[in-house]
C-alpha positions as CSV (number, residue, x, y, z in Angstrom):
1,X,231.5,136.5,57.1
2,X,235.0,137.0,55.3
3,X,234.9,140.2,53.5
4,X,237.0,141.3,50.5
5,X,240.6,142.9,50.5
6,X,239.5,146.6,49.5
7,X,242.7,149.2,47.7
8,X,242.6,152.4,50.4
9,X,241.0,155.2,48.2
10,X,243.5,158.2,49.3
11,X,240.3,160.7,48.5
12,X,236.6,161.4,47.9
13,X,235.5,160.5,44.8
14,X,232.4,161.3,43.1
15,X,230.8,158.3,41.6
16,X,228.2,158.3,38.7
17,X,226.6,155.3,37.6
18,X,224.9,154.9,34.2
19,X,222.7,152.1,34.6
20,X,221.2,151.3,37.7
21,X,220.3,148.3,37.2
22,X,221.1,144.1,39.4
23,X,225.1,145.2,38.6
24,X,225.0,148.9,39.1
25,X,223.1,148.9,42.0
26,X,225.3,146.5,44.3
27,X,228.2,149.0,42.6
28,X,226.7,151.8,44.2
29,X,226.0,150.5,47.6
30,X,229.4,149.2,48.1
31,X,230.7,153.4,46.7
32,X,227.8,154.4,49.1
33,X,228.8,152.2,52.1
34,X,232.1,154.0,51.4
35,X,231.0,157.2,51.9
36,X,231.0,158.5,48.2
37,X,228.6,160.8,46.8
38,X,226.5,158.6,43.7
39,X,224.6,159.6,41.2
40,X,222.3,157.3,39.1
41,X,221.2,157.5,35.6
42,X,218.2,155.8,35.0
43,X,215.2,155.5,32.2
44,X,212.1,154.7,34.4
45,X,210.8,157.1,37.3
46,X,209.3,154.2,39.1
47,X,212.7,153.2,40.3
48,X,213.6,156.8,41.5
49,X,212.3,156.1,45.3
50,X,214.4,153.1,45.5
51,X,217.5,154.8,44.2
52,X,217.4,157.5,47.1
53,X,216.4,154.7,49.6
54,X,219.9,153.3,49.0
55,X,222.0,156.8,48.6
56,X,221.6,157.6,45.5
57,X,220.8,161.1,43.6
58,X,218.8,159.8,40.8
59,X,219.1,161.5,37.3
60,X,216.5,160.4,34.5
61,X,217.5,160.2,30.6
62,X,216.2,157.7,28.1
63,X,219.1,157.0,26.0
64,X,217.0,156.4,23.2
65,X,215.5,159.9,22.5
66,X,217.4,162.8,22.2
67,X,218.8,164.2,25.6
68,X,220.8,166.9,27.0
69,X,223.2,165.7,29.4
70,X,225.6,168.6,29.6
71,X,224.8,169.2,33.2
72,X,225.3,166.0,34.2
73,X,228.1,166.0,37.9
74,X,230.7,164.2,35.9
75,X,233.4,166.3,36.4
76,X,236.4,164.3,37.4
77,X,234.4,161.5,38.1
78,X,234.2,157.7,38.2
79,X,231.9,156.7,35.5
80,X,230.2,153.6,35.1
81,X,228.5,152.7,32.1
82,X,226.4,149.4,32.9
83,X,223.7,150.2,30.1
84,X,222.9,147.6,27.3
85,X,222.7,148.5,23.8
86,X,220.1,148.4,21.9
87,X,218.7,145.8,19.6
88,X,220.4,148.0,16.4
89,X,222.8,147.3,14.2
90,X,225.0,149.7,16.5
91,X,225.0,150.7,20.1
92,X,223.3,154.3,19.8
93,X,222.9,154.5,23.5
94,X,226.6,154.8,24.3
95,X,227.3,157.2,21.7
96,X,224.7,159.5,22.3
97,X,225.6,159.4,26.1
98,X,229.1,160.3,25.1
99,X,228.7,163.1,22.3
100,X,226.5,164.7,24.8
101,X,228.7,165.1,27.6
102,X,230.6,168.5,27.9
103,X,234.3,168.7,26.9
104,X,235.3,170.9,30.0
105,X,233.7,168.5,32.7
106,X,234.6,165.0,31.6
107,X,234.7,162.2,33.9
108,X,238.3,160.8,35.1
109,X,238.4,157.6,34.1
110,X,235.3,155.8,32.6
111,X,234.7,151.7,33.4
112,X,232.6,149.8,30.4
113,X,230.8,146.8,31.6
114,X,231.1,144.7,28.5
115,X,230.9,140.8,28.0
116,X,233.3,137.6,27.2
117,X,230.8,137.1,24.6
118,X,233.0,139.1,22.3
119,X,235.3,136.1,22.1
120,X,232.7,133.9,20.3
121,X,233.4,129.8,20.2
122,X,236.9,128.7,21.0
123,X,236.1,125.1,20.8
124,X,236.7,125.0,25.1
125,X,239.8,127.2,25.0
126,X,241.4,128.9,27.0
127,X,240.8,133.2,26.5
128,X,243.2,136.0,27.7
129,X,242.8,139.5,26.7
130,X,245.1,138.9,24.2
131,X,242.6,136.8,22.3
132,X,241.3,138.5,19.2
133,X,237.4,139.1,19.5
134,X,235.4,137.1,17.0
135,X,231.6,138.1,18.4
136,X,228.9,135.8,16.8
137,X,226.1,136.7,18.4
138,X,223.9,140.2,17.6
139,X,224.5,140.9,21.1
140,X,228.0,140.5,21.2
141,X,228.5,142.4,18.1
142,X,226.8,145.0,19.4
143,X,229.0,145.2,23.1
144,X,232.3,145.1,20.8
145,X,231.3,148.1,18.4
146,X,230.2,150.0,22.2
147,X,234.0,148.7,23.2
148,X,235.2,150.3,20.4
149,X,233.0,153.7,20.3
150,X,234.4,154.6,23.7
151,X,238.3,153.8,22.9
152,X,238.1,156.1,19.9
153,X,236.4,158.8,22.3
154,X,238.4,158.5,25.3
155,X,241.3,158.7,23.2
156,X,240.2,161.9,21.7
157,X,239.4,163.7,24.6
158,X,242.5,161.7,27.3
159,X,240.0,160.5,29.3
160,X,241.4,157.2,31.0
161,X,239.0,153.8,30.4
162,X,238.8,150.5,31.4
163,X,236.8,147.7,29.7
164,X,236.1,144.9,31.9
165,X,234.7,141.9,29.8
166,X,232.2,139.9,32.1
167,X,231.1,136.2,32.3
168,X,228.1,135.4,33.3
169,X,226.5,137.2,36.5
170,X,225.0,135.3,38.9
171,X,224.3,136.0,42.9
172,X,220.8,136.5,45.3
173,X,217.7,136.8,43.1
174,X,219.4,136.1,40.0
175,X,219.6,131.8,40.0
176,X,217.5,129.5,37.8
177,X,215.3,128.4,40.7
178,X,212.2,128.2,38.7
179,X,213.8,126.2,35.5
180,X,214.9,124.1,38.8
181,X,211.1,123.5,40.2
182,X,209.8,123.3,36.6
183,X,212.2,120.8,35.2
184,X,213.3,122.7,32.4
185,X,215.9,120.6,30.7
186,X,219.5,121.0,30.2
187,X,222.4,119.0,27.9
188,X,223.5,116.2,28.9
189,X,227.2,116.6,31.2
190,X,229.2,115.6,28.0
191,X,228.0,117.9,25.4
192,X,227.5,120.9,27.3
193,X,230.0,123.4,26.3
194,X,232.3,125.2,28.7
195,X,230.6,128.7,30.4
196,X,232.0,131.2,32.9
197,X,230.9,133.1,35.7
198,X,230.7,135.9,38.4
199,X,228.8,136.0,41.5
200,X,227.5,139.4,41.7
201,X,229.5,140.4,45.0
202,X,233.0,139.6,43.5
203,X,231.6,141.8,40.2
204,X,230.7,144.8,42.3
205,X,233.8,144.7,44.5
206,X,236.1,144.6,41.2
207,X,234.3,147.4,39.7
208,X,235.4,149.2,42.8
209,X,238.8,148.3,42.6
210,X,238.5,149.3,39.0
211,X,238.2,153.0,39.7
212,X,241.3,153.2,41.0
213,X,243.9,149.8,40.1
214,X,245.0,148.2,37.4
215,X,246.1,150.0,34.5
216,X,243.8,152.8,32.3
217,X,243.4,152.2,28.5
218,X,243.3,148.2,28.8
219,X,240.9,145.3,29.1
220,X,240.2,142.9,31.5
221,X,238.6,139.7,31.4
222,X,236.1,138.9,35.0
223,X,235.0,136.0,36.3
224,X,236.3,133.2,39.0
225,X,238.8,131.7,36.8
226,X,237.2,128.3,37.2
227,X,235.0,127.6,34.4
228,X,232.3,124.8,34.3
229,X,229.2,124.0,32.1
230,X,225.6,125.3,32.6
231,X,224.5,121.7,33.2
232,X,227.5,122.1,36.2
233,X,225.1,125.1,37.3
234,X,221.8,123.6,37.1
235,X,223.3,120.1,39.2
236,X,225.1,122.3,41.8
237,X,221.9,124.4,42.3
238,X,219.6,121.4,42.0
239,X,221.8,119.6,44.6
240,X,222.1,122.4,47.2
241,X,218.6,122.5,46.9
242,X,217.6,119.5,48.0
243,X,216.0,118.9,44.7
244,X,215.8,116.2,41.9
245,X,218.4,117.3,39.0
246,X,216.2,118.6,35.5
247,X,216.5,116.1,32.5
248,X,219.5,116.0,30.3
249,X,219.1,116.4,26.6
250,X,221.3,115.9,23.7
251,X,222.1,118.7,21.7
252,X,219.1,117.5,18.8
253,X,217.2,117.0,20.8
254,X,217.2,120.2,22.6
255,X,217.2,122.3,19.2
256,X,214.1,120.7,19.0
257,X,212.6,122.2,22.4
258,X,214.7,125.2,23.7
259,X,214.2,128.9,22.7
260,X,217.4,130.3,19.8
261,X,218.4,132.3,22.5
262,X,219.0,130.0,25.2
263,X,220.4,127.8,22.2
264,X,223.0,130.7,21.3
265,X,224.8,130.5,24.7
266,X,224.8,126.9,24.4
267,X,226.6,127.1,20.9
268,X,229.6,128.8,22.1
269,X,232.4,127.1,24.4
270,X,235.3,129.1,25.6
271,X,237.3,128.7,29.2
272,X,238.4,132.5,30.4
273,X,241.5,133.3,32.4
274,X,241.4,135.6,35.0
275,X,244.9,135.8,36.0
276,X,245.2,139.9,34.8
277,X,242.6,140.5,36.9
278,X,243.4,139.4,39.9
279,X,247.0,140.2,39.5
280,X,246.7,143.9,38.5
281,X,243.6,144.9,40.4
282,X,244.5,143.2,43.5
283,X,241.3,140.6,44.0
284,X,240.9,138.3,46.0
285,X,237.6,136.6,45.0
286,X,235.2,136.2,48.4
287,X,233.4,133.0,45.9
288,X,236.1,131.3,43.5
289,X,234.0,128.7,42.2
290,X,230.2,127.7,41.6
291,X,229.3,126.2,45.1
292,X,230.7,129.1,47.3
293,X,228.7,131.6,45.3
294,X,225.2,129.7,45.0
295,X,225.3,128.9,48.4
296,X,225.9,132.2,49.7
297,X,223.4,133.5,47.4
298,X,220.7,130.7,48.5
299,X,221.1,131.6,52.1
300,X,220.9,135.4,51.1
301,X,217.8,134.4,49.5
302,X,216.5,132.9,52.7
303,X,216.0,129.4,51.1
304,X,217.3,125.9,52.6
305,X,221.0,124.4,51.5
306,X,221.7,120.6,51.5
């Protein structure tokens, strides 16, 4: 199995992820496969066992009561922040996480999983992080105000940042196999808009690569640089599975029958380039389009490919 190109890490790190959730989990292993002390903040205790399974020194806080976080092993660390906002009219999570943290043990550089949402509708263009962010959704609004609480911070207190804006995540245990079985429908090929992704693997390796590359106090833009449509997805998965492709729907009709949500992503058609990314932090993607990464991830899965 090929394996990614990895920057040598001249030093131990301590690695502290906020966030332990599909992304921040594969982050840790690959720190912990490295042989980096991690620590995990998390909300629920049921997940606690799990954590420590894997190598990690699980810390609970619920970000949405007050909590004191001053003693938290940040000092001159690698901080992840993975941790969704809230469904406010601002992200409350991530500046309570960050007023709480002490001014004489602050992390060295902190990474900010945020989304390519924030670019809204292009119309199918192409997006580089020199693309003003228009955000049209709550939930994009919400990861650009986050964006923006931590540059202010950062700035204020010199601690470096990164701000990786992701596509969407897919990999093992995260693929529409059930919409698959149940026939849940899609657009048809020619109105689907354009949509981007990330198999998980490539996402945790760059985050990796984060902690170290590219240069502090920017933005970069993830995913395989090889953007397709979700009705793309749903075929390729559908095909690799040996199974019969879900009905296409126009665009009335399926305002008719799909949820506002699912509607919302298909509203919004942009094409993202990844060329900073891969240039600056030195990736070299292990699945650079669709097929690579939903194959690997069916036969991580255990399931049968065509």
């Amino acid at each position: 199995m090929r394996s990614h190109k990895v920057i040598p890490l001249d030093q131990q790190h301590t690695i502290f992820i906020a966030g332990c959730g599909y992304t921040g989990i594969r982050t840790a292993r690959v720190w912990c496969d490295a042989g980096h002390p991690v620590y995990g903040l998390l909300r629920s205790p049921g997940k606690q066992t799990d954590l420590e399974h894997i190598g990690i020194t699980p810390i609970l806080a619920d970000l949405d009561s007050s909590v004191e976080l001053t003693s938290l092993p940040i000092k001159d660390a690698i901080l992840y922040y993975f941790i969704p906002p809230p469904k406010t009219d601002r992200d409350t999570r991530i500046r309570r996480f960050l007023d709480s943290l002490r001014r004489d043990s602050l992390p060295q550089r902190i990474i900010y999983i945020s989304t390519t949402g924030v670019y809204g509708d292009t119309g199918g263009g192409w997006v580089n992080e020199d693309t003003p962010p228009h955000p049209q959704t709550a939930r994009a609004k919400l990861r650009l105000d986050a964006e923006k609480y931590l540059r202010q911070w950062a700035e204020e207190y010199a601690v470096e940042y990164l701000i990786l804006r992701v596509a969407g995540i897919y990999g093992p245990g995260r693929l529409p196999v059930e919409n698959i079985k149940q026939k849940a429908p899609i657009l048809l090929p020619e109105e689907a808009p354009f949509s981007n992704r990330i198999h998980a693997d490539d996402l945790a390796h760059i985050c990796l690569q984060a902690a170290t590359a590219g240069k502090p106090n920017t933005v970069y833009n993830v995913s395989d640089g090889n953007p397709g449509t979700v009705t793309d997805y749903y075929y390729t998965l559908a095909d690799l599975l040996r199974m019969e492709r879900p009905p296409a729907l126009s665009m009335a009709e399926a305002e008719q029958v799909m949820s506002p949500i699912r509607l919302s992503f298909l509203r919004e058609s942009r094409r993202i380039d990844n060329s900073k990314l891969l240039r600056e932090l030195e990736i070299e993607l292990l699945h650079p389009n669709l097929e690579s990464g939903v194959r690997a991830s069916l036969e991580e899965m255990g399931l049968p490919t065509n």
